[in-house]
N, CA and C atoms as a LAMMPS dump frame, in Angstrom:
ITEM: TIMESTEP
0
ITEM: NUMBER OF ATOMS
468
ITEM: BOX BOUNDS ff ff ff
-5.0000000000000000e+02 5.0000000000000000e+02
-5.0000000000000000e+02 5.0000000000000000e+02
-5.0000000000000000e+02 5.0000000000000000e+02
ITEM: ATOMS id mol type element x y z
1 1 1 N 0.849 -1.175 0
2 1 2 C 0 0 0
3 1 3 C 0.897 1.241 0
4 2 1 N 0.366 2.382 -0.96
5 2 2 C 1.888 3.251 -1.146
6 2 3 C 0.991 4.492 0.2
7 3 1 N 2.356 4.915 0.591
8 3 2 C 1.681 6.27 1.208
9 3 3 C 1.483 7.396 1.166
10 4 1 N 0.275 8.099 1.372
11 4 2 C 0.22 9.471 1.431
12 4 3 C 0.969 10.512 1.47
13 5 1 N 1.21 11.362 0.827
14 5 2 C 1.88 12.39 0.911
15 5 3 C 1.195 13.673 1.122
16 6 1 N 1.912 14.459 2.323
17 6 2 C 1.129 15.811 2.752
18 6 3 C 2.33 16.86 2.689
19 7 1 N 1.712 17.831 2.307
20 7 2 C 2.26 18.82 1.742
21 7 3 C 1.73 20.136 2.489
22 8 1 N 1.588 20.623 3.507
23 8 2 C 0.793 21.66 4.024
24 8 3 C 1.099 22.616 4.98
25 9 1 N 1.16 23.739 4.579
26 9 2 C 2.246 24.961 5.336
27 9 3 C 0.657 26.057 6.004
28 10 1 N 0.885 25.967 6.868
29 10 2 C -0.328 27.27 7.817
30 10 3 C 0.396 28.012 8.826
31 11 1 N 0.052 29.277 8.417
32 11 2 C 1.712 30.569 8.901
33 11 3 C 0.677 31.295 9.458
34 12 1 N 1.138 32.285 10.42
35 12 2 C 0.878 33.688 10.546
36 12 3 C 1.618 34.387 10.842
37 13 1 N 1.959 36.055 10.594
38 13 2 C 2.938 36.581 10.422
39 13 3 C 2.547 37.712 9.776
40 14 1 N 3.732 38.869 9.588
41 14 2 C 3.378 40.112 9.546
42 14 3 C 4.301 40.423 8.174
43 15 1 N 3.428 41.177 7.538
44 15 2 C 4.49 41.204 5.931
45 15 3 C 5.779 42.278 6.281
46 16 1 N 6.816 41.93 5.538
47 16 2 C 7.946 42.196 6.222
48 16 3 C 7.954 43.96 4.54
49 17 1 N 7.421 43.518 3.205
50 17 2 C 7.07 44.501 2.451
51 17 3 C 6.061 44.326 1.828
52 18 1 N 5.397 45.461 0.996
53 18 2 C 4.38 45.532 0.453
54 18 3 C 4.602 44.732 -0.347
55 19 1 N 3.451 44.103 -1.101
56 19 2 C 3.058 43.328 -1.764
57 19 3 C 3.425 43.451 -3.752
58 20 1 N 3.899 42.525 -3.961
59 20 2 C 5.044 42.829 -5.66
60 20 3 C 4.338 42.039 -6.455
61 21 1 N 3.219 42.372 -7.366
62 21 2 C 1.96 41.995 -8.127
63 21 3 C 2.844 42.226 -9.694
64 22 1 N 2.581 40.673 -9.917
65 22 2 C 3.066 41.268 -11.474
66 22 3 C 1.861 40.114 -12.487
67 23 1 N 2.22 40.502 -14.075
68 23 2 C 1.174 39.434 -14.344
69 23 3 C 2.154 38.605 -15.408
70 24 1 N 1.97 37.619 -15.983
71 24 2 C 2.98 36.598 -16.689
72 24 3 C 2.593 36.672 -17.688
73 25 1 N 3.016 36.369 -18.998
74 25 2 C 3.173 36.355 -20.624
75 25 3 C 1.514 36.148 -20.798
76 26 1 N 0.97 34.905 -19.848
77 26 2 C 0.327 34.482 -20.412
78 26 3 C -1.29 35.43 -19.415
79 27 1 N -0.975 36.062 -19.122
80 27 2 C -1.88 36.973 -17.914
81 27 3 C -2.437 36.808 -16.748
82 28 1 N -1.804 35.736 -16.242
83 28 2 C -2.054 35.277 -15.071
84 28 3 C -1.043 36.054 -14.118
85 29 1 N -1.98 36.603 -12.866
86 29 2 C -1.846 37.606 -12.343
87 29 3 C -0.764 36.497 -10.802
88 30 1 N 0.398 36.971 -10.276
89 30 2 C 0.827 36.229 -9.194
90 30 3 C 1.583 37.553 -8.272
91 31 1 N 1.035 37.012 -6.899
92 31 2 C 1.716 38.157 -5.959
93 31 3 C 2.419 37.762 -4.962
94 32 1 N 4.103 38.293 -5.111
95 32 2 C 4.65 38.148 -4.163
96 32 3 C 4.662 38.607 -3.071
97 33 1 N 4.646 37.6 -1.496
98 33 2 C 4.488 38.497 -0.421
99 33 3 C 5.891 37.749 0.142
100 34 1 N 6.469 38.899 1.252
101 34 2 C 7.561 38.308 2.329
102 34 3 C 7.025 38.059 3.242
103 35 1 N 6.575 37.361 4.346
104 35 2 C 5.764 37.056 5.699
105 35 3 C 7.1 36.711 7.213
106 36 1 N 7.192 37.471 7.884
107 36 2 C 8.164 37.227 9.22
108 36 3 C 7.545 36.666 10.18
109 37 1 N 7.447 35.581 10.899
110 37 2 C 6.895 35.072 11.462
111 37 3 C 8.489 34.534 12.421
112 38 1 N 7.847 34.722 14.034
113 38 2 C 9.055 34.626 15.164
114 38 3 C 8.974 33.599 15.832
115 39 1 N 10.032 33.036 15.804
116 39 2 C 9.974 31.648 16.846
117 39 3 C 10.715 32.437 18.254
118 40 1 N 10.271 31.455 19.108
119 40 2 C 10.528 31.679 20.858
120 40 3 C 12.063 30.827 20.931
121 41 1 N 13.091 31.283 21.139
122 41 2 C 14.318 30.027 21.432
123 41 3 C 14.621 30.558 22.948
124 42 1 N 15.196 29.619 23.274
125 42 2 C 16.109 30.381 24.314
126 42 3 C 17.575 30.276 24.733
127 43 1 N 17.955 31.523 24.94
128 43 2 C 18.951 31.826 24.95
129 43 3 C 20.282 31.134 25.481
130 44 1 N 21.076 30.612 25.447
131 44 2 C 21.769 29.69 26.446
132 44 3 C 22.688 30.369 27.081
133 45 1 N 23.521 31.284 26.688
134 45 2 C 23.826 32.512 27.411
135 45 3 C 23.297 32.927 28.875
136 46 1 N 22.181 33.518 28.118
137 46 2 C 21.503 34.363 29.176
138 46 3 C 20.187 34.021 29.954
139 47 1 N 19.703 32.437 29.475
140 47 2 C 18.424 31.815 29.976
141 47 3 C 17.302 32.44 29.449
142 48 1 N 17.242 33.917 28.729
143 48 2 C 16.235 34.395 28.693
144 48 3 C 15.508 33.988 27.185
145 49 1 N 14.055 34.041 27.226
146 49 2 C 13.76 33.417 25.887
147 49 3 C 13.865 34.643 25.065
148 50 1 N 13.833 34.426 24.01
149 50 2 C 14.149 34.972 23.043
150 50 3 C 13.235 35.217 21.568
151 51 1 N 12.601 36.099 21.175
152 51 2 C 11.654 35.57 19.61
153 51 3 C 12.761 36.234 18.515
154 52 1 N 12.73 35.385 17.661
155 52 2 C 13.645 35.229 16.366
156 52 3 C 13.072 35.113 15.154
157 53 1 N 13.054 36.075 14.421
158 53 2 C 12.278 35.776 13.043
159 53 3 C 12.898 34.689 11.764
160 54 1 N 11.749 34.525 11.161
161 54 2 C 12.099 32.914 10.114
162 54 3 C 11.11 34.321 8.795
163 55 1 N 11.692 33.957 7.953
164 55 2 C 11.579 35.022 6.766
165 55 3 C 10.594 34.051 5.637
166 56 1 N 9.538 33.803 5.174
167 56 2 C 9.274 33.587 3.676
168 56 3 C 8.49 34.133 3.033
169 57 1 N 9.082 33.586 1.537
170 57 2 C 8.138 33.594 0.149
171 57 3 C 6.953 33.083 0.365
172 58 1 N 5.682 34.106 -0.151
173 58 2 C 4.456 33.695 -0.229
174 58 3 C 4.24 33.962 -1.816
175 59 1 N 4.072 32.843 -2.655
176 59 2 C 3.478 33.425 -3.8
177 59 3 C 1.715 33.073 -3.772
178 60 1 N 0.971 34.133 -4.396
179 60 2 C -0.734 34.475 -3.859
180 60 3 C -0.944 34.451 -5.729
181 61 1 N -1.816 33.336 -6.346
182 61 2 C -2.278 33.406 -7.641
183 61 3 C -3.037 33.864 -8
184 62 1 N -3.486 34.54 -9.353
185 62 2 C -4.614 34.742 -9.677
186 62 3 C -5.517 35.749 -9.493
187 63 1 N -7.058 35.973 -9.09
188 63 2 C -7.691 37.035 -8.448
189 63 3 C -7.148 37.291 -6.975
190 64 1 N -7.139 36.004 -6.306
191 64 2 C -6.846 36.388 -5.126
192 64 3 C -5.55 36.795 -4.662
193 65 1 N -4.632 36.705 -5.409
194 65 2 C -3.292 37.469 -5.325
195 65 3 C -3.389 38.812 -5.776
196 66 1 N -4.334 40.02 -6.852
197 66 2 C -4.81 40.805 -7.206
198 66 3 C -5.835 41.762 -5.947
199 67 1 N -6.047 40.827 -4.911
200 67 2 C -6.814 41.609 -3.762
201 67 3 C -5.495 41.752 -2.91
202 68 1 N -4.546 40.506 -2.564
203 68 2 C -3.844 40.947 -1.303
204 68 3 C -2.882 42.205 -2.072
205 69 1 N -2.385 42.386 -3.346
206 69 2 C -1.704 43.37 -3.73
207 69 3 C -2.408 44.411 -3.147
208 70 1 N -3.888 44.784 -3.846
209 70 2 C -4.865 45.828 -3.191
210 70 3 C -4.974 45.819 -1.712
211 71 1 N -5.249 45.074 -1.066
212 71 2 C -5.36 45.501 0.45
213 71 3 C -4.343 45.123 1.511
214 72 1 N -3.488 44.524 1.367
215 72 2 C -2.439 44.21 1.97
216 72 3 C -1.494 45.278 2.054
217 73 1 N -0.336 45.462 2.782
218 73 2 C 0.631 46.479 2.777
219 73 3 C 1.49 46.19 4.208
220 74 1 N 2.593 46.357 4.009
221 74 2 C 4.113 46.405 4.977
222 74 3 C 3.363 46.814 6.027
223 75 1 N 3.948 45.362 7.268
224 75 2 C 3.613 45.47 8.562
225 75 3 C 2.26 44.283 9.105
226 76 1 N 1.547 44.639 7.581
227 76 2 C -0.298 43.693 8.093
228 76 3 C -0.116 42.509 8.372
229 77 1 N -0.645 42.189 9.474
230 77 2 C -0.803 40.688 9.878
231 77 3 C -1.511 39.828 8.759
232 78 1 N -1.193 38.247 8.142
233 78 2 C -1.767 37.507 7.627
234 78 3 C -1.598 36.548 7.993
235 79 1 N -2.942 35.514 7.923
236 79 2 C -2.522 34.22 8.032
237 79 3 C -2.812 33.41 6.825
238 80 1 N -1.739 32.426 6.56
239 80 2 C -1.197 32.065 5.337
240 80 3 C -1.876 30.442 5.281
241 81 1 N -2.312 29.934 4.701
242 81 2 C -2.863 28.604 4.117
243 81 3 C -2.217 27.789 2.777
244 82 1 N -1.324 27.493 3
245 82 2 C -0.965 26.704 1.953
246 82 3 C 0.41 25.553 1.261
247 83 1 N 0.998 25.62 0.778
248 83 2 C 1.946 24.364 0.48
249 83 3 C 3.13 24.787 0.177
250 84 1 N 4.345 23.746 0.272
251 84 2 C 5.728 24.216 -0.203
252 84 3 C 5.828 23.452 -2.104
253 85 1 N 6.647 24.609 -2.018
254 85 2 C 7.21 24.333 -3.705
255 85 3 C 8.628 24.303 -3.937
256 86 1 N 9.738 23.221 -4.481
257 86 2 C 10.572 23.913 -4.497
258 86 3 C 10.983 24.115 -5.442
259 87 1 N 11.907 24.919 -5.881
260 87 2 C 12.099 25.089 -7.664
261 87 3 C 13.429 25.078 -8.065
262 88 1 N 14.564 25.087 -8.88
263 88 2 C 15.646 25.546 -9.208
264 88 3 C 16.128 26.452 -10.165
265 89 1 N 16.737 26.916 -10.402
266 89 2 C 17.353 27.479 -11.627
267 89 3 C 18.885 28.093 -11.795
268 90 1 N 19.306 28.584 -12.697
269 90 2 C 20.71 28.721 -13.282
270 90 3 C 20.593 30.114 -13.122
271 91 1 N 21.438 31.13 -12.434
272 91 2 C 21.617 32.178 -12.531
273 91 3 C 22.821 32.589 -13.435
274 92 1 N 22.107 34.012 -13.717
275 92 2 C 23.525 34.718 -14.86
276 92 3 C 24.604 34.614 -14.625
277 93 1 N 25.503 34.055 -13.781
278 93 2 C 27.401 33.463 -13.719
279 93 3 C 26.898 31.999 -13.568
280 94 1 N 26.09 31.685 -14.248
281 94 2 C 26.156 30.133 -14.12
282 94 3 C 25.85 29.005 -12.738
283 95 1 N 25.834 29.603 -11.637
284 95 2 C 25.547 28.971 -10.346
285 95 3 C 23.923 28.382 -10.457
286 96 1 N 24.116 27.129 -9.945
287 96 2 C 22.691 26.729 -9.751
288 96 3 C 22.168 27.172 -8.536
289 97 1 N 21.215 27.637 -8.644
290 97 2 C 20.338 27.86 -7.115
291 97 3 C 18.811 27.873 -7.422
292 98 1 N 18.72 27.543 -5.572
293 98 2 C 17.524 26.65 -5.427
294 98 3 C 16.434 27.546 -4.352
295 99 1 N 15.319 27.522 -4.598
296 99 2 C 14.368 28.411 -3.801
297 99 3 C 13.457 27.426 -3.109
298 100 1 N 12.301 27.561 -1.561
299 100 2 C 11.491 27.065 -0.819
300 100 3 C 10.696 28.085 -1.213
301 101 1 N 9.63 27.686 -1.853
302 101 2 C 8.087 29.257 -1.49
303 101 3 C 6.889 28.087 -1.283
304 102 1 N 6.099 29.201 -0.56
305 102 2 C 4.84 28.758 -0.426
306 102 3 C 4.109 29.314 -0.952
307 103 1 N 3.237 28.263 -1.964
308 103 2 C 1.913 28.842 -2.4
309 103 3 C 1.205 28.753 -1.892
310 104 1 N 0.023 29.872 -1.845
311 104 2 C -0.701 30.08 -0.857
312 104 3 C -2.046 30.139 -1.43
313 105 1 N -2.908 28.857 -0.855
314 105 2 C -3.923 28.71 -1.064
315 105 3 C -5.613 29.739 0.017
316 106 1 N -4.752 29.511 0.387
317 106 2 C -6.002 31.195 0.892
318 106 3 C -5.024 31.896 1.862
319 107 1 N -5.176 33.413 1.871
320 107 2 C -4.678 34.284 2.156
321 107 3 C -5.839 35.069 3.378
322 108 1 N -5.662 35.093 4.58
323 108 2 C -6.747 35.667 5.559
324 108 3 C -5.952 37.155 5.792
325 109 1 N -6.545 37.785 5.834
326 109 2 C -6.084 39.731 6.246
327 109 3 C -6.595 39.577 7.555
328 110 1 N -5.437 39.554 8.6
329 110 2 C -5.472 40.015 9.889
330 110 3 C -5.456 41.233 10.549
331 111 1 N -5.828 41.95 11.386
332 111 2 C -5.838 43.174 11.753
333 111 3 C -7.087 44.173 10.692
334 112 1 N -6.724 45.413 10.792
335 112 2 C -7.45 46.559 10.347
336 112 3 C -6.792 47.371 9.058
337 113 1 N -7.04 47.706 8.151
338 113 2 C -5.905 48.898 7.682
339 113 3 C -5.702 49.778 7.754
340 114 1 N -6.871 50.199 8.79
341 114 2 C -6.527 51.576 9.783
342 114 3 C -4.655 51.28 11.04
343 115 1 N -5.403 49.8 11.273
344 115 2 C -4.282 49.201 12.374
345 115 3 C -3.43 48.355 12.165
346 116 1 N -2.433 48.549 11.561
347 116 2 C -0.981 47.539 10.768
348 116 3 C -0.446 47.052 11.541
349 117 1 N -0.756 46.851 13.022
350 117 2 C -0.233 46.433 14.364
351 117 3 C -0.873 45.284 14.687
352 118 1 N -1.744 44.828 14.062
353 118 2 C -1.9 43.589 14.408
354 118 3 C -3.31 43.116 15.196
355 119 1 N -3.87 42.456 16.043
356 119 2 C -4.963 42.085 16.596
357 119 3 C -5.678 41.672 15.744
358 120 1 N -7.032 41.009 15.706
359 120 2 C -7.871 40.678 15.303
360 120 3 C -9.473 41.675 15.162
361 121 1 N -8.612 43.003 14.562
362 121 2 C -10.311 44.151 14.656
363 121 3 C -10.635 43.923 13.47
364 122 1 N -10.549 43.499 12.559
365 122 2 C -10.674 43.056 11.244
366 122 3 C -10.214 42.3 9.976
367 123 1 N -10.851 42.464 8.869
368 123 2 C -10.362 41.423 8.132
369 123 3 C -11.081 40.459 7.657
370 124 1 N -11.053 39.71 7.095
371 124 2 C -11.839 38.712 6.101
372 124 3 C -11.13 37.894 5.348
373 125 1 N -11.741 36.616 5.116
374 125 2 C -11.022 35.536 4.355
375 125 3 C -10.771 36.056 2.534
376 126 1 N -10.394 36.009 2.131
377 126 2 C -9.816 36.388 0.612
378 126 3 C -9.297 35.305 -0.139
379 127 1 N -10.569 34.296 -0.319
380 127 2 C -10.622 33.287 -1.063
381 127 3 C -11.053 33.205 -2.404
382 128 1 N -10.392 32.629 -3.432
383 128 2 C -11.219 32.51 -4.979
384 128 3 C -11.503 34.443 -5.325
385 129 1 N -10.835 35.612 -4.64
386 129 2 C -11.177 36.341 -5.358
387 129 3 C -12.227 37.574 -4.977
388 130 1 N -12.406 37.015 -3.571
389 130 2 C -13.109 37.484 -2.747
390 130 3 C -12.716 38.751 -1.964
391 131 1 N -13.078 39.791 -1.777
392 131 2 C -12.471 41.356 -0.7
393 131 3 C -12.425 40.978 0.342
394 132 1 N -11.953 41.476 1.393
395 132 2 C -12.516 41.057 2.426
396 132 3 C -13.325 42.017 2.904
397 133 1 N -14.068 41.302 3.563
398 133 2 C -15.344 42.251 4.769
399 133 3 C -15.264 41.942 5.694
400 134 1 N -15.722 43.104 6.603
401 134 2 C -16.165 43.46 7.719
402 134 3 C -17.531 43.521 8.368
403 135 1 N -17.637 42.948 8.703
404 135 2 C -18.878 43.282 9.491
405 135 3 C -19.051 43.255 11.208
406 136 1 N -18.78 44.576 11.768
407 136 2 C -18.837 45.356 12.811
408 136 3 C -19.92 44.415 13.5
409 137 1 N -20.811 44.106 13.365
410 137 2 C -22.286 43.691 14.17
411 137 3 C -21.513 42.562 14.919
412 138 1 N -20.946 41.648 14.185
413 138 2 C -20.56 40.908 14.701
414 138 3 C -19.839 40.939 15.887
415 139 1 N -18.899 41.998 16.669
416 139 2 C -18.489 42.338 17.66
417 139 3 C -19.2 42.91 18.436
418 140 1 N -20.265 43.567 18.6
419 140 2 C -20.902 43.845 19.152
420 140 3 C -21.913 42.943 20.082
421 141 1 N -21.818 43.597 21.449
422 141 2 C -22.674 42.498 22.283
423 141 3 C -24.628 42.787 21.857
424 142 1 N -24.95 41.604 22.242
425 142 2 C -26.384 41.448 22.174
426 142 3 C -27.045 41.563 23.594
427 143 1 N -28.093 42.387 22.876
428 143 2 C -28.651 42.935 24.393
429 143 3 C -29.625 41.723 24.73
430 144 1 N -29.564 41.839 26.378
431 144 2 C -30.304 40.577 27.218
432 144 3 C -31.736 41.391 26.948
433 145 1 N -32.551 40.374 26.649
434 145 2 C -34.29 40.362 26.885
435 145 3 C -34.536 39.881 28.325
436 146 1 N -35.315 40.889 28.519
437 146 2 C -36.006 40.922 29.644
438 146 3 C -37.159 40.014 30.394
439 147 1 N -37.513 39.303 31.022
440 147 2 C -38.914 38.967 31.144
441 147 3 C -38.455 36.977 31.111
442 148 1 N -39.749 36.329 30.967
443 148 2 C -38.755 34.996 31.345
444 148 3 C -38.379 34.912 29.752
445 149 1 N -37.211 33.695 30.147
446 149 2 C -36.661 33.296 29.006
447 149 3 C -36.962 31.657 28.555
448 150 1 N -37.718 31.24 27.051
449 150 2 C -38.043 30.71 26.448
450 150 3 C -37.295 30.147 25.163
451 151 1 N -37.44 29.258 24.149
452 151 2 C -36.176 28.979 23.25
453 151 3 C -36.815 29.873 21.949
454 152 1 N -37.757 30.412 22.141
455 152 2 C -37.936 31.976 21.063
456 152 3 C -36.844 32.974 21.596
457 153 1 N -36.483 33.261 22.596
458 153 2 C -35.573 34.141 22.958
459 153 3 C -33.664 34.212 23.151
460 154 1 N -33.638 32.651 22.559
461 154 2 C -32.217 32.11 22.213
462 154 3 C -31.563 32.897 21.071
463 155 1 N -30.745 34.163 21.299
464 155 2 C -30.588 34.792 20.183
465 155 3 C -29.766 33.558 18.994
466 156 1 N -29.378 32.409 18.7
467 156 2 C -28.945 31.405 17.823
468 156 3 C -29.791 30.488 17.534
């Protein structure tokens, strides 16, 4: 029985630059993102822990690489959904070299773009092509009804 193979990278992390949208011969639209994401080590020195950034390539295809160009920008939190690729090629003095990227099968906008700092005040999934939205209501508390309570009054 042969086995499965999994392939599956899920990041979050803060873009280290704005977003580098280009489109290919054939017009397919692809956007490069950098994503910094910090690991905790600790120090052996000094005992104290430590966060250390790990640097990658996000390439974003298509429509939905065409939104994170548009709403994305240096600093925004994202969380990243998707797989490793690796590729090679021959550079101009002849050296072979070799690249790790992740393609990124959905792209989530973390934070606000009022707020490039991060938290969870907004944002939306940016799947197949999709903007993201907001919708405020949703944070907002629901007011208690008064009087007895019945399963008509289950706000879900």
């Amino acid at each position: 029985m042969a086995a499965t193979n999994i392939n599956r990278v899920v990041l979050t992390g803060n873009l280290t630059r704005d977003p580098e949208l280009r489109a290919l011969p054939s017009g397919t639209s692809v956007c490069d993102l950098r994503v910094a994401c910090n690991t905790r080590r600790k120090n052996n020195q000094t005992g104290e822990w430590e966060d250390r950034p790990n640097y990658f390539n996000v390439k974003v295809w298509g429509a939905q690489g065409e939104n994170a160009s548009r709403f994305l920008s240096k600093g925004r939190p994202v969380a990243i959904d998707g797989r490793l690729e690796w590729r090679e090629w021959e550079a101009q003095d002849g050296a072979k070299r070799q690249a790790v990227d992740i393609i990124a099968d959905s792209v989530q906008f973390l934070g606000s773009r009022e707020d490039p700092s991060g938290g969870f005040s907004g944002g939306g999934l940016a799947q197949g092509g999709e903007a993201p939205v907001v919708d405020d209501r949703d944070f907002q508390p629901t007011p208690v009804a008064g009087g007895g309570a019945g399963d008509d009054d289950i706000p879900f």
